[in-house]
MARTOR-217861 format. One record per residue (C-alpha): residue in three letters; x, y, z. Coordinates in steps of 0.25 Angstrom, whole numbers, plus 5000, padded with zeros to 4 digits. Each point is the difference from the previous one (the first is absolute). Layout:
# MARTOR-217861
ALAXYZ;...
# end
This chain:
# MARTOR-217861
UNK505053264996;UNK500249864993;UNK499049885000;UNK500849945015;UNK499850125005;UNK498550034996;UNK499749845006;UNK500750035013;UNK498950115002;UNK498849934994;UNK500349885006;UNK500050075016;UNK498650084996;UNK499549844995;UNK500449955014;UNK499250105008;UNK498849944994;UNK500349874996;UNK498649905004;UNK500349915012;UNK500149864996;UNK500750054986;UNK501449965000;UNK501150094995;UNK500849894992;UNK499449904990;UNK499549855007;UNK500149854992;UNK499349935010;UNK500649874991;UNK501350054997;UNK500350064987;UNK499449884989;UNK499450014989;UNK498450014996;UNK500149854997;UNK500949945009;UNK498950105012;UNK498949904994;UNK500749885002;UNK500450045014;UNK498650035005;UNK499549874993;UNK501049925010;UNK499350075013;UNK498750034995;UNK499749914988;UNK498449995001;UNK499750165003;UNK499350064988;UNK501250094992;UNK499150044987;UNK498650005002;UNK498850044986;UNK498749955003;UNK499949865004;UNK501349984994;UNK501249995012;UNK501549964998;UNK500649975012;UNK501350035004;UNK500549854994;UNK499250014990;UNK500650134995;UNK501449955003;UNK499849894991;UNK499250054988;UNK500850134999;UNK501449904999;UNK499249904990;UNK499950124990;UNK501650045003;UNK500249864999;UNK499250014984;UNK500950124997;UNK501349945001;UNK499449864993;UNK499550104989;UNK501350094998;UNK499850105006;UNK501150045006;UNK500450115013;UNK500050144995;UNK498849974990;UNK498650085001;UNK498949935000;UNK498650085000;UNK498849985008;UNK498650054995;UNK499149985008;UNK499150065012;UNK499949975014;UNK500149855001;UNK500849925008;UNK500749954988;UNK500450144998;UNK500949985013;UNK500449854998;UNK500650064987;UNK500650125005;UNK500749915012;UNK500549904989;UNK500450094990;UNK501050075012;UNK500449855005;UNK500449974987;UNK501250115000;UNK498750084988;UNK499750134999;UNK498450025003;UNK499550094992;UNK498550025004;UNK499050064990;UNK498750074999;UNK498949914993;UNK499150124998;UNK501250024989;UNK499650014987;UNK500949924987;UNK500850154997;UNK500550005016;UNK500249865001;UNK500949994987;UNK500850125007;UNK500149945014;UNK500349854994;UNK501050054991;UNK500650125008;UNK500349885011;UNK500449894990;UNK499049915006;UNK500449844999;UNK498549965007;UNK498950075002;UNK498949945010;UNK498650034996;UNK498449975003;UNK499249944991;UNK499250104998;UNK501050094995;UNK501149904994;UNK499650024986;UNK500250155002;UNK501449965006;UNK500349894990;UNK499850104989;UNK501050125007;UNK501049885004;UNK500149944985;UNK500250134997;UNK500950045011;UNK501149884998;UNK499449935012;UNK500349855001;UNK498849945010;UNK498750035005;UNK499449945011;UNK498750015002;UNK499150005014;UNK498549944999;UNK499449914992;UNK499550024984;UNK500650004986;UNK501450034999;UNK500450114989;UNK501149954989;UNK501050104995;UNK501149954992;UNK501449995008;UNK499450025013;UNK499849885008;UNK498650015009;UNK499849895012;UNK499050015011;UNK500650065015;UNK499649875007;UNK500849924992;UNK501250105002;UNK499849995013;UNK500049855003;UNK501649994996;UNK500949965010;UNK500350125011;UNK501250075000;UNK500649995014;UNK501150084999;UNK499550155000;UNK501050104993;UNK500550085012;UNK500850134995;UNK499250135005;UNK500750104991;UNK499649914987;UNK498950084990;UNK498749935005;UNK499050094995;UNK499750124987;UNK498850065006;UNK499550104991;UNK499950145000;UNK500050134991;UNK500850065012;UNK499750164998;UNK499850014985;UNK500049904988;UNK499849864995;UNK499749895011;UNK501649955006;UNK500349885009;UNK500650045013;UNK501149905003;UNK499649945014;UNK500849885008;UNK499649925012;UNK500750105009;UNK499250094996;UNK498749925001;UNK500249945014;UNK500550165006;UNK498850054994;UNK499249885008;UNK500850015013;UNK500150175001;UNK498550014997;UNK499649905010;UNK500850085009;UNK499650144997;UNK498549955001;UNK500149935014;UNK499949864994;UNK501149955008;UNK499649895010;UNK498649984992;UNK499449904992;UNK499950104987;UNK498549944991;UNK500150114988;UNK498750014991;UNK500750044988;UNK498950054990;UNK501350084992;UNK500249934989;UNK501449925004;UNK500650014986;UNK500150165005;UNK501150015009;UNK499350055011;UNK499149904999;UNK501249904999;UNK500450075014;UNK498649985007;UNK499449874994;UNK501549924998;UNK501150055007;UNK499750045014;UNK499249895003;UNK500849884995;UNK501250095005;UNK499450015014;UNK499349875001;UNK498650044998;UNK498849984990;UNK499750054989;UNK498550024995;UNK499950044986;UNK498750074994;UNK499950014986;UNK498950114999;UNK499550095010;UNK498849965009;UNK499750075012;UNK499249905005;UNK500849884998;UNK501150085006;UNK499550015013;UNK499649854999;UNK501649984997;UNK500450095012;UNK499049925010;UNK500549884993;UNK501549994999;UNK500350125012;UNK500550074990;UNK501150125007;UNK500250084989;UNK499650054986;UNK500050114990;UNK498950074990;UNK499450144996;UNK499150075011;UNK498949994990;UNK500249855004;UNK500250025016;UNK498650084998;UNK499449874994;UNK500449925011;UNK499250105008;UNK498549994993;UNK500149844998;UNK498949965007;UNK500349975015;UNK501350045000;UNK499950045014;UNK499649875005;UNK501349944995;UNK501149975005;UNK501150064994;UNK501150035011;UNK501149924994;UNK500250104989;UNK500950105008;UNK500850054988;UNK499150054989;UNK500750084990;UNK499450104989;UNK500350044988;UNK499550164996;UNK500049984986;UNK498650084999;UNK499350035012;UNK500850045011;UNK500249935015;UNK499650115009;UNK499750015017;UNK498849984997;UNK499949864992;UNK501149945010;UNK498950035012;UNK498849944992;UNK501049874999;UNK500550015012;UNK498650015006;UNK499549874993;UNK501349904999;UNK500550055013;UNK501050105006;UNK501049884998;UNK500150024985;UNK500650134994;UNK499750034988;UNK501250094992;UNK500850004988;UNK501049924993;UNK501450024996;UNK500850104994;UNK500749924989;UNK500349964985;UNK500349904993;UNK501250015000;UNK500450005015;UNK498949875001;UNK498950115004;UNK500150005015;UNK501050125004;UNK499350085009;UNK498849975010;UNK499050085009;UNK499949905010;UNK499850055014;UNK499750144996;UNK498549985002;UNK499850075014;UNK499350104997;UNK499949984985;UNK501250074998;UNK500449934988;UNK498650054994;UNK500150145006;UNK501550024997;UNK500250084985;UNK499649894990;UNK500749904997;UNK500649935014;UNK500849914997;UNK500849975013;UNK501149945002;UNK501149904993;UNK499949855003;UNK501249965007;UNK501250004992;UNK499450094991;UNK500550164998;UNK499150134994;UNK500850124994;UNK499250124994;UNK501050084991;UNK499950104990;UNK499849954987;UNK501050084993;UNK501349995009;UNK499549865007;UNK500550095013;UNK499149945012;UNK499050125006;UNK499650045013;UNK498649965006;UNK498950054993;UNK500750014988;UNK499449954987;UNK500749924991;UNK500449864994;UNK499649875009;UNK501549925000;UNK499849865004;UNK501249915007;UNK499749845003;UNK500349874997;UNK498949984993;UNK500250114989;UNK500249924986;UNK501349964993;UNK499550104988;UNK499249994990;UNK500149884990;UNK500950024988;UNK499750155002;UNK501550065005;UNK499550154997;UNK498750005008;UNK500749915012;UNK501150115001;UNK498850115000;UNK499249935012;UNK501349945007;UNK501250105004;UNK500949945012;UNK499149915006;UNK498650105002;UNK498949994991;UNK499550134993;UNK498749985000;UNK499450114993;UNK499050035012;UNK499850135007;UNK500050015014;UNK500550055013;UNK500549965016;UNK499350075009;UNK500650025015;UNK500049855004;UNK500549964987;UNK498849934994;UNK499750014986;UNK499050084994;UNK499649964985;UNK499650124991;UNK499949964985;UNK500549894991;UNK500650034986;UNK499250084994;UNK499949904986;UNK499449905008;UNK498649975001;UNK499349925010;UNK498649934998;UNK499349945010;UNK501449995007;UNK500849944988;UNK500950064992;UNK499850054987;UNK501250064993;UNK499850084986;UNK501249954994;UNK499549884999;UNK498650044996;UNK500650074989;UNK500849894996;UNK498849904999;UNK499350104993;UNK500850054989;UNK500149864995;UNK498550054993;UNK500250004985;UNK499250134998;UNK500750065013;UNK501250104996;UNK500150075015;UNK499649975015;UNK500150085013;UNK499449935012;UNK499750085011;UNK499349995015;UNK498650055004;UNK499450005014;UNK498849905001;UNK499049995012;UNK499949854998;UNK501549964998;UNK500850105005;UNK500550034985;UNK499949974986;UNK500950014989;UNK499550074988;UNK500750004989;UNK500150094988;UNK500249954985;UNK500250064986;UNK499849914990;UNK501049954987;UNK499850094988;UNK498949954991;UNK499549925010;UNK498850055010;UNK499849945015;UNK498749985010;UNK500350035013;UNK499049895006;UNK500449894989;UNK501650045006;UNK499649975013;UNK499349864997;UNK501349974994;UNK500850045010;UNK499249905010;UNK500549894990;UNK501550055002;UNK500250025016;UNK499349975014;UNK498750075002;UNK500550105012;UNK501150054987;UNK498950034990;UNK500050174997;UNK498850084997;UNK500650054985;UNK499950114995;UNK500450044985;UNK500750134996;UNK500350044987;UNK501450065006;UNK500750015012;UNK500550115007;UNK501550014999;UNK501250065007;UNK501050084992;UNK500849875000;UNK498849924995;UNK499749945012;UNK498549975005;UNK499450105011;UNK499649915008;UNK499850115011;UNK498950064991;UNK499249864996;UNK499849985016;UNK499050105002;UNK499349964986;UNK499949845007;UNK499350045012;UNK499150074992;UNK499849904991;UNK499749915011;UNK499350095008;UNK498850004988;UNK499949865000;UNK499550005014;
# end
């Protein structure tokens, strides 16, 4: 049986099932334009409603679709010309948007990055992109200024007030100078252009910038607005994510410019100021760990509140489970009217929202079904599960390989020919996932790729632990490896040996590790005097797994 011929199939079993109010093909309630030219239309019909929202701080639809043109408009006075990268570090501000949305009407590539980064990532990320801008914060711009020097980078622009870091061949101004140029009225309008590297270690390895476009961005925006009963509402998206993730680029960004909503940002997690936001803005939808949905429930008065708008909150299980159980005690304090269930099934290089449990709540047959339920494709999306040797599609029930087909599956990966024709082979993604369709053909998620490692819900992957780790002088050898953790789900541990005539501490390793790479990276080392090896003179890595769980299991 071919791929045709498998769809033809799946796709009858999907139907049977297929929520009411869900439509079957994809809906652009504006027509097909792009993120910037969807801001500018909604800041002609509703110019004064709120579109990004932090605090006390609110950009209006006008206000939006003049700031974000003003820093196109600085782009092009500055050189930097359609096709170019230009890097944002920073958090979840408004100016994190503005920027995004310019960089995009400026024919740009955004390339979004994390400013938990430490100088090592950023020099990759920066360099690996070829990065002619980076915007920063002031509070991490001599961190970025130094990377960026170093990186080849020709201008930070830095948000917030305070001193300004000088580093030779870079120019450094302030955002609100850039962003007083003259606007740039005429947005670039080609979908398929490269607008985004959002970056990723895929499956295995060093961190690679999946190539995104418009196209892919607005599909993304439409299709999940669609599969999530969105259609016809006025979408308010709490987006705690961080928005240089792409998932959070999706909830706090695209969906609701996309849709014509509001987007309230939350740059740290507070239980209590986020039901003060829910009553505040009628926020409709948002998304957080149950270990948060189970705040919500003990701040104080809670009950009394009124929180009925927020129909759609969705969980992420990175460590505690979403369980009958939890969705009853939230149900039984916000209201029947708000659901609580799970995410997506996605990555980043499908833009992360591929397959949804929407509508499967009755019952809680999404919970009770054999974990994970996924659900079903957002319209114009396809799900094959095949073996992962002969790629031939497998019957319901079967395990294998997740293949993902859409219009928002990226380009490839930048400058990276041999891993792009790994992921991408006649238009599906191999995702490296296992899964398997059950009778109504809704995905169910079994594993990642065994080499990745997920903290608290964000990826870890030991390639690039390793990498950053050997760069140790006294260092000769590293194996990183995951452990289970009650608290985060998983840590990495990572297992040394050090140069001859040189001798390592484990703890002093680890403080200079938290100099190297984000915090949620950092390994508990441990040092060997040798590995053990294969007949080929390959690591065992199989044999180091049980030792790391011991290892962690005695720290306590």
């Amino acid at each position: 049986m071919d791929y045709d011929e498998a769809l033809v199939e799946i796709r009858r079993r999907q139907e049977r099932v297929r929520p009411p109010g869900v439509p079957r093909d994809v809906v652009h309630p504006l027509g097909e334009l792009t993120v910037p030219e969807h801001v500018d239309a909604w800041a002609r019909t509703k110019g004064e409603q709120p579109a990004v929202v932090l605090d006390e701080r609110v950009l209006t639809y006008a206000e939006l679709a003049d700031e974000h043109a003003r820093w196109a408009g600085w782009l092009r006075s500055a050189g930097v010309g359609p096709g170019e990268r230009v890097a944002v570090h920073l958090g979840n501000v408004p100016d994190f948007v503005v920027a995004m949305l310019g960089t995009l009407r400026a024919g740009c590539v955004h390339v979004p990055v994390n400013p938990m980064f430490q100088h090592a990532e950023l020099v990759h990320e920066l360099g690996d992109s070829g990065a002619a801008v980076v915007v920063t914060s002031v509070d991490l711009a001599q961190r970025a200024a130094t990377a960026a020097a170093e990186s080849g980078v020709g201008a930070l622009v830095v948000v917030g007030d305070g001193p300004l870091p000088q580093e030779p061949g870079l120019r450094v101004l302030r955002w609100s100078e850039a962003v007083a140029a003259d606007p740039l009225r005429d947005p670039a309008r080609d979908l398929d252009a490269l607008a985004a590297l959002n970056y990723t270690g895929g499956t295995t390895g060093v961190p690679k910038g999946c190539e995104h476009t418009q196209r892919h961005m607005v599909y993304t925006a439409v299709s999940a607005a669609g599969a999530n009963g969105f259609l016809g509402t006025h979408v308010v998206s709490l987006c705690f994510i961080p928005v240089f993730w792409i998932a959070g680029e999706d909830l706090g960004i695209l969906i609701p410019l996309v849709m014509g909503g509001t987007s309230v940002l939350l740059q740290r997690w507070d239980a209590a100021r986020v039901v003060d936001l829910v009553e505040q803005h009628g926020v409709t939808t948002t998304a957080a760990t149950v270990e948060s949905y189970l705040e919500i429930l003990e701040v104080p008065g809670v009950a009394e509140r009124d929180l009925s708008s927020l129909t759609a909150p969705m969980t992420m299980s990175f460590i505690r489970k979403l369980t009958p159980e939890v969705r009853r005690r939230w149900a039984e304090v916000v209201g029947a009217g708000s659901v609580l269930r799970e995410g997506s099934y996605g990555m980043t290089e499908s833009h992360t929202v591929d397959v949804v449990p929407y509508g499967f709540h009755e019952g809680d047959h999404d919970l009770l079904a054999e974990p994970v339920f996924c659900g079903l494709p957002v319209p114009g999306t396809d799900v094959l599960v095949v073996d992962p040797v002969s790629a031939r599609p497998l019957d319901v029930g079967e395990h294998g390989e997740i293949l993902l087909r859409s219009p928002s599956i990226m380009t490839g990966y930048w400058r990276n020919p041999q891993a792009s024709a790994e992921q991408l082979r006649d238009g599906w993604l191999h995702t490296g996932d296992t899964g398997y369709l059950d009778e109504d053909g809704c995905l169910h998620y079994l594993a990642r790729t065994k080499d990745m490692i997920k903290v608290k819900g964000m990826s870890v992957f030991p390639a690039e632990v390793e990498m950053l780790l050997v760069r140790h002088p006294d260092l000769a050898s590293v194996a990183v490896v995951p452990a289970d953790d009650p608290r985060t789900g998983q840590r990495p541990v990572a297992f040394v040996t050090a140069r001859e005539g040189c001798s390592v501490d484990a703890e002093d390793l680890q403080r200079w590790a938290g100099e190297q790479m984000s915090s949620y990276k950092v390994p508990v080392v441990h040092v060997l005097d040798t590995f053990p090896l294969t007949d080929t003179g390959k690591i065992r890595k199989g044999e180091l797994l049980g030792r790391a769980q011991d290892l962690l299991d005695a720290r306590g």
